[in-house]
C-alpha positions as CSV (number, residue, x, y, z in Angstrom):
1,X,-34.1,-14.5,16.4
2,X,-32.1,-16.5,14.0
3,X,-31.7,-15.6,10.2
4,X,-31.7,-17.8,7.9
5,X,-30.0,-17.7,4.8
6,X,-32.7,-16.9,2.2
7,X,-34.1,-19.4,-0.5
8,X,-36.9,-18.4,-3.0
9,X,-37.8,-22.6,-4.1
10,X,-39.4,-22.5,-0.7
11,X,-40.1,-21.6,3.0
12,X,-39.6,-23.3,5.8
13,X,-42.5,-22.0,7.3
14,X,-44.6,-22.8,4.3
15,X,-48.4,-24.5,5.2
16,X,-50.4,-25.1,2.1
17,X,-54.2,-23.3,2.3
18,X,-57.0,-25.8,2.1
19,X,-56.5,-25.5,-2.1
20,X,-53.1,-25.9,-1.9
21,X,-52.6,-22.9,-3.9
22,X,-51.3,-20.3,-1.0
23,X,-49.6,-20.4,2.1
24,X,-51.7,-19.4,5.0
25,X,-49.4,-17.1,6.3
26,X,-50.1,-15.0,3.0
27,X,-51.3,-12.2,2.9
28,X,-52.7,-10.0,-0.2
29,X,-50.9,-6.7,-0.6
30,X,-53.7,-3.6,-1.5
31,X,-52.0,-3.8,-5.2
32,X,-52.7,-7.0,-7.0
33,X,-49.1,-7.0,-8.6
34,X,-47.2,-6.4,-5.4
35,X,-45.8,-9.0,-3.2
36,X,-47.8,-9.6,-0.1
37,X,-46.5,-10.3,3.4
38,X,-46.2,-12.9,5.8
39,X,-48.5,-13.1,8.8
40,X,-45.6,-14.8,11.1
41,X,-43.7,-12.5,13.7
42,X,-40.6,-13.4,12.1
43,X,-41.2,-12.4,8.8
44,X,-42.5,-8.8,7.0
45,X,-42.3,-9.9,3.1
46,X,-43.1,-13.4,1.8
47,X,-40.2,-14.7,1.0
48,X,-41.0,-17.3,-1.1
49,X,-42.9,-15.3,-3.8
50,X,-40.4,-13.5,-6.1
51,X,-42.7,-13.3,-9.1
52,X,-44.5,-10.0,-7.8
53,X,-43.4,-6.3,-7.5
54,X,-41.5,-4.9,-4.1
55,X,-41.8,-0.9,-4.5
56,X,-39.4,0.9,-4.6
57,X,-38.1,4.4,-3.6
58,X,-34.7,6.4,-3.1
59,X,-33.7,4.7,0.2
60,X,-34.1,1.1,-0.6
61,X,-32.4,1.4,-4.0
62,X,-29.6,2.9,-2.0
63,X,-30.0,0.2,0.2
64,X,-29.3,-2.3,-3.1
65,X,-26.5,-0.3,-4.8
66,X,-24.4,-0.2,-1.2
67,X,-25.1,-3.7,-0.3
68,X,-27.5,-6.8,-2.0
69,X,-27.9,-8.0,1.8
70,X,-28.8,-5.1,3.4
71,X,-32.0,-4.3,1.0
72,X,-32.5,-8.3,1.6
73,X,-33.0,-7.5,5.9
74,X,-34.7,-4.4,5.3
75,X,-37.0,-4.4,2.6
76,X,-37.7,-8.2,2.4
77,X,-37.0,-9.6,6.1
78,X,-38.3,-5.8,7.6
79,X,-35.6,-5.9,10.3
80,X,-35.5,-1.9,11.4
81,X,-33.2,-0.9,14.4
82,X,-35.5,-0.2,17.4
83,X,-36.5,3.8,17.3
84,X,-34.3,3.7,21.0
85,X,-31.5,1.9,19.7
86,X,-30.8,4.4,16.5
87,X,-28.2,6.4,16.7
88,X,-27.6,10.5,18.5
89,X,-27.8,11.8,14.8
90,X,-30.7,9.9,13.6
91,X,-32.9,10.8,16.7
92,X,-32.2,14.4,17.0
93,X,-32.6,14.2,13.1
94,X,-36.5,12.5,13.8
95,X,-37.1,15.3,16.7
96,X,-36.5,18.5,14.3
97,X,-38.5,16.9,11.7
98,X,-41.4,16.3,14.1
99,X,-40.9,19.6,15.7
100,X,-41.0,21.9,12.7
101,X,-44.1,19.7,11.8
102,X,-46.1,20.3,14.2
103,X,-45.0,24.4,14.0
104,X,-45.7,23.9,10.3
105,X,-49.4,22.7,11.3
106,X,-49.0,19.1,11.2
107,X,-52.2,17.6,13.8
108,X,-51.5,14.6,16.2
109,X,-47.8,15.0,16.7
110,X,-47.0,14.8,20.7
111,X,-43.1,15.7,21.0
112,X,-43.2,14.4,24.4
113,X,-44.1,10.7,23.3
114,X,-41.6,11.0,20.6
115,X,-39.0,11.6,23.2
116,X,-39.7,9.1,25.0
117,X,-40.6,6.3,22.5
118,X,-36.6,7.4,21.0
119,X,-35.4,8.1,24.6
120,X,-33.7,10.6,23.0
121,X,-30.9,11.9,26.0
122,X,-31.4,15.5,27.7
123,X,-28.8,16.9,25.8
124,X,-30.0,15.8,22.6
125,X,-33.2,17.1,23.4
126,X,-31.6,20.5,24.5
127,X,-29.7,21.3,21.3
128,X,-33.3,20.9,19.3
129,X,-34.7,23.0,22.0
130,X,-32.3,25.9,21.6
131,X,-32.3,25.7,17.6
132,X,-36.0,25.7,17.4
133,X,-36.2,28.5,20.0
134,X,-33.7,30.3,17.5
135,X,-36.0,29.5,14.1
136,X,-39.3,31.4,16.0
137,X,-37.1,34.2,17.6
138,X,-34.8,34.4,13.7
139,X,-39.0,34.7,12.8
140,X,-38.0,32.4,9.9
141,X,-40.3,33.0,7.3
142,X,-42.0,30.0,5.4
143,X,-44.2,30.3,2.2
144,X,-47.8,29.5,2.3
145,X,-50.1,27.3,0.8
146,X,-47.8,24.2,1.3
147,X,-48.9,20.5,1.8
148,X,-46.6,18.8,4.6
149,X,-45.9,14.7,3.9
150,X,-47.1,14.4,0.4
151,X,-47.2,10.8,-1.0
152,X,-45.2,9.6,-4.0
153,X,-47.4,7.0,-5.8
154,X,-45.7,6.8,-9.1
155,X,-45.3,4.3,-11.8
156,X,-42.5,3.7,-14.3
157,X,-42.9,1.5,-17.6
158,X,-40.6,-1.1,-17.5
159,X,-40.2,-1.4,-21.4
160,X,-39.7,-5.1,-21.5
161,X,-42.0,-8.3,-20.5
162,X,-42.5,-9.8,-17.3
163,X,-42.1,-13.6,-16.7
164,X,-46.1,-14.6,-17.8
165,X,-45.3,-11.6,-20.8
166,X,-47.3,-8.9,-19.8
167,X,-46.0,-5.2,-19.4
168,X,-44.5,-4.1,-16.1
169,X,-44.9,-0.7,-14.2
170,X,-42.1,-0.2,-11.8
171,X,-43.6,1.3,-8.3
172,X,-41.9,4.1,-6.5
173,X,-42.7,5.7,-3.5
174,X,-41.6,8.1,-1.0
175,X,-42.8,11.5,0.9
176,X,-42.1,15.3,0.2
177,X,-41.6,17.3,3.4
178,X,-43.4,20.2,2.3
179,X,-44.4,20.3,-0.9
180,X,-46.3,23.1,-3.0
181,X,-47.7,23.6,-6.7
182,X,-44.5,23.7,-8.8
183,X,-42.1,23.4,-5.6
184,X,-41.0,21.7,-3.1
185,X,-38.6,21.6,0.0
186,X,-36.6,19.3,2.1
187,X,-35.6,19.7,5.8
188,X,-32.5,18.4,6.8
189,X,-30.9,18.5,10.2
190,X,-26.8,17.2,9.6
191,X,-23.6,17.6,11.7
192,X,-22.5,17.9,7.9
193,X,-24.4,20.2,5.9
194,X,-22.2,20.4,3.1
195,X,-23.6,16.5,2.0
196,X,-27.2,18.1,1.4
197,X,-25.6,21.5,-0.8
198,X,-24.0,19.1,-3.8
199,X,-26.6,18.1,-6.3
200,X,-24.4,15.3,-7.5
201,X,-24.8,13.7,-4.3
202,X,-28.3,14.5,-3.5
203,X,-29.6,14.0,-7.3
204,X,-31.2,10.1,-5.8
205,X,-33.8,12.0,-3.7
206,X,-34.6,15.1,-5.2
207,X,-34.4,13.8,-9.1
208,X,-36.4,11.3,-8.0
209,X,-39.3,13.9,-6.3
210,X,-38.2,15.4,-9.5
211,X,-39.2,12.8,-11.4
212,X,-42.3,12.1,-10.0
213,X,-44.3,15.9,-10.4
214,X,-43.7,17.1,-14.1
215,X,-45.0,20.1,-12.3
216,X,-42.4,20.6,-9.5
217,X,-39.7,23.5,-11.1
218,X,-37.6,23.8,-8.3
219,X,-36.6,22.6,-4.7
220,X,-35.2,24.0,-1.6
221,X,-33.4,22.1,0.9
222,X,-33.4,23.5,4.2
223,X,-30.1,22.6,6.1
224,X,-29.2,23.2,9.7
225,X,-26.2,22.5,11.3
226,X,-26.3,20.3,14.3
227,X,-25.1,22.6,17.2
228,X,-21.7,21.3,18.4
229,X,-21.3,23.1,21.7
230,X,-19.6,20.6,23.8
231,X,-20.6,20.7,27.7
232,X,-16.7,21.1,28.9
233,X,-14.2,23.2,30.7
234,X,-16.5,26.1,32.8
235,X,-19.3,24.6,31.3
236,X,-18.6,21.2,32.4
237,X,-21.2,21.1,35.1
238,X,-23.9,22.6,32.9
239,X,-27.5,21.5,32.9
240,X,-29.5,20.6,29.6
241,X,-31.5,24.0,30.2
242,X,-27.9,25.8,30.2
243,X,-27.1,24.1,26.9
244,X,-30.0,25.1,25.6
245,X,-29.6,28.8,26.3
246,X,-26.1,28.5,25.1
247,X,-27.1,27.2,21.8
248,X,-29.8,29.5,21.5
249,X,-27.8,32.6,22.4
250,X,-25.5,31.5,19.9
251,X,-27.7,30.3,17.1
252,X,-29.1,33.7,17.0
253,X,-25.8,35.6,17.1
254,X,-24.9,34.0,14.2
255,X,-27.9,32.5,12.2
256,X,-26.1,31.7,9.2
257,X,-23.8,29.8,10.4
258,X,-26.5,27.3,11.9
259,X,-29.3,27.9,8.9
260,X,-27.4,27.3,5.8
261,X,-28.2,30.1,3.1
262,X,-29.4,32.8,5.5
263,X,-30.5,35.6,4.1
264,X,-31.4,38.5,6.6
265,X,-33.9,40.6,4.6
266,X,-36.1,37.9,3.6
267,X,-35.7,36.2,6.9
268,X,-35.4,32.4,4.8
269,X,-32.8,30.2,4.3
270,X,-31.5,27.1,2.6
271,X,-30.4,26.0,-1.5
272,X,-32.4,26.3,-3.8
273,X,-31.6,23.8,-7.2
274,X,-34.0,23.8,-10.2
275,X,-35.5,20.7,-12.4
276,X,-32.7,21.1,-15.2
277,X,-29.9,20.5,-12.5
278,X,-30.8,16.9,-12.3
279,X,-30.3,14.2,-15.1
280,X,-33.8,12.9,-14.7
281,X,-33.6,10.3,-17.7
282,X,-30.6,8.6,-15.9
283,X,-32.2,8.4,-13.3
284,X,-35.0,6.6,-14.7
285,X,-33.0,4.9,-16.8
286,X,-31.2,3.7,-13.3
287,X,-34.4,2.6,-11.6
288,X,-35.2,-0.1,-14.0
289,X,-32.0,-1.4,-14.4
290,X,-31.7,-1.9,-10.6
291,X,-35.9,-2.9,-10.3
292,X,-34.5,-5.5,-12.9
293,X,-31.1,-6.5,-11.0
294,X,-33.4,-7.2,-7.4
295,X,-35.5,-9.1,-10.0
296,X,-32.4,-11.2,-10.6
297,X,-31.4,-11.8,-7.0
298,X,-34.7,-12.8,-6.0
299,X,-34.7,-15.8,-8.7
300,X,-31.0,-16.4,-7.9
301,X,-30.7,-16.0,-4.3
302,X,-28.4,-13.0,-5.1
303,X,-28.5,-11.1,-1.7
304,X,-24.9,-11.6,-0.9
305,X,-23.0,-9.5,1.5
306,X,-20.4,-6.6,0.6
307,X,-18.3,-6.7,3.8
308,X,-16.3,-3.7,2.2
309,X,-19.2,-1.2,3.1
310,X,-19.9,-2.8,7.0
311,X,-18.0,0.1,8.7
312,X,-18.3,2.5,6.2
313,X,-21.8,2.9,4.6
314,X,-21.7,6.4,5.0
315,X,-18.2,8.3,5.6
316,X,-17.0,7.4,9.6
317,X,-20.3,5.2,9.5
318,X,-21.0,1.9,10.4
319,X,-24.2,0.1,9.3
320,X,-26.8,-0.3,11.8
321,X,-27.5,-3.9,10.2
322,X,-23.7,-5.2,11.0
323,X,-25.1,-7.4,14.0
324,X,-27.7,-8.9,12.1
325,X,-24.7,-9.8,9.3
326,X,-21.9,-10.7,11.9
327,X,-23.9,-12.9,14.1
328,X,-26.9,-13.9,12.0
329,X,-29.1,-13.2,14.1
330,X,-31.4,-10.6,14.9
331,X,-31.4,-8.8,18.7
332,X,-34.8,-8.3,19.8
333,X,-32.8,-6.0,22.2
334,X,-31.8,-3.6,19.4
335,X,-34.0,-4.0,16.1
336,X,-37.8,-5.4,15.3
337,X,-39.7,-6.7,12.5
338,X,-41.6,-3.7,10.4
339,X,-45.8,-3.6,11.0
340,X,-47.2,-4.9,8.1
341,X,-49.3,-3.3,5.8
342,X,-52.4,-5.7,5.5
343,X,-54.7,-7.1,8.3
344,X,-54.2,-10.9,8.7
């Protein structure tokens, strides 16, 4: 599918409703403020509307501060890689969080339709296997009276006017892995631990959970270290039940290595990092300067590329949209156009 450059004067899609007043791909977002989506296969957001709200949350601004394009393909075009085309990390990452899930109560998930709809390989599957046979054997205690996927609805006042002059309230969402009263935790599975145990570099998400519960005190993120047993030498003819023993055997010989802050007497792990750790008024203070600079690219057509950040958006990483940029144009082989939120 080709991808063409973006223009907010107009679409070339555009078909005028019987009033003339709409398009008739348009279709009303749930909030009367927010910009609604486009009915066409090609499309997720209207693209021709900039005068309404997009939502925000952690990811997307990301998405904005790393590169002006990429938040353009994903949160305005909807292009997201296909869930079999992600990479090793990602969909090991997607298993453990469905996994502990569903051990944590969650209803409806079926781990072997996740496998499959990821393809995730045997091996990949194994090394989850073997960890989460190590987490019930480890009898990993977990608090009670949690809530698993909470919503983030929240609003910020943008203290200036809107085009027409009325008042604007910046939308942010987002999803707490388990939350409770005045706490909250995050699970991470990461061949690099150490990037989840620096509140510098986690202070996007967790100020911004922060930011949205006055209540929440504290959060604990749970980090386990991707197993890194490599199927070579005498164990080069091993099968994915092998590994899995291997990893398990091992994961329980030395929990702490694999469950970052194990502690052996209250059988819990993971950092813990309190409200007063996180600058939360910078943090606001950041979301409304950027809600304010995608404002400014959507008038201006201001969704240029940063070809500095292509093969390194995250240390050693490539971005997954670099195709789309490169060749513009989108593989039907490799990514897909988000479901929309309304009914057409």
């Amino acid at each position: 599918m080709k991808l063409t450059d973006f223009d907010s004067s107009k679409c070339p899609k555009f078909q005028p409703n019987s009033s003339m007043n709409s398009c008739i791909y348009y279709g009303e977002a749930d909030n009367p403020c927010e910009n609604g989506y486009c009915s066409l296969p090609t499309n997720y957001r209207c693209v021709a509307t900039v005068q309404l709200l997009i939502p925000l949350s952690y990811s997307s601004v990301s998405d904005f501060l790393t590169c002006h394009h990429l938040y353009y393909l994903k949160a305005i075009r909807g292009i997201q890689t296909l869930d079999a085309a992600k990479s090793s990390p990602l969909k090991m990452g997607t298993l453990w969080d469905k996994v502990l899930q569903k051990y944590l109560g969650e209803k409806g998930i079926d781990i072997p339709s996740i496998i499959n709809q990821y393809e995730i390989p045997l091996v990949d599957v194994a090394k989850v296997k073997g960890l989460y046979r190590a987490y019930k054997e480890l009898d990993i205690q977990v608090d009670p009276d949690y809530k698993l996927q909470v919503k983030i609805s929240m609003q910020i006042d943008f203290q200036k006017t809107w085009t027409n002059g009325d008042p604007v309230k910046l939308l942010l969402t987002g999803f707490y892995d388990r939350k409770y009263t005045d706490s909250f935790v995050e699970n991470k599975l990461s061949g690099k631990p150490d990037m989840y145990l620096d509140p510098y570099f986690i202070q996007s998400q967790i100020g911004t959970y922060f930011l949205a519960d006055p209540n929440l005190q504290s959060c604990t993120m749970e980090v386990i270290r991707t197993p890194q047993l490599k199927s070579t030498g005498k164990n080069k003819e091993e099968s994915p039940e092998d590994l899995q023993e291997r990893i398990y055997q091992d994961a329980i010989s030395r929990p702490s290595y694999y469950f970052i802050g194990w502690n052996n007497q209250t059988r819990k792990y993971g950092k813990k990092y309190f409200r007063g750790e996180f600058d939360l008024e910078e943090l606001r203070s950041r979301y409304i300067h950027v809600f304010r600079e995608i404002f400014d690219a959507r008038i201006m057509d201001g969704f240029y590329k940063n070809d500095r950040v292509c093969n390194n958006i995250l240390p050693g990483v490539s971005c997954d949209m670099l195709q789309c940029c490169r060749h513009n144009n989108m593989s039907e082989q490799v990514y897909q156009i988000r479901k929309k939120k309304v009914a057409f």
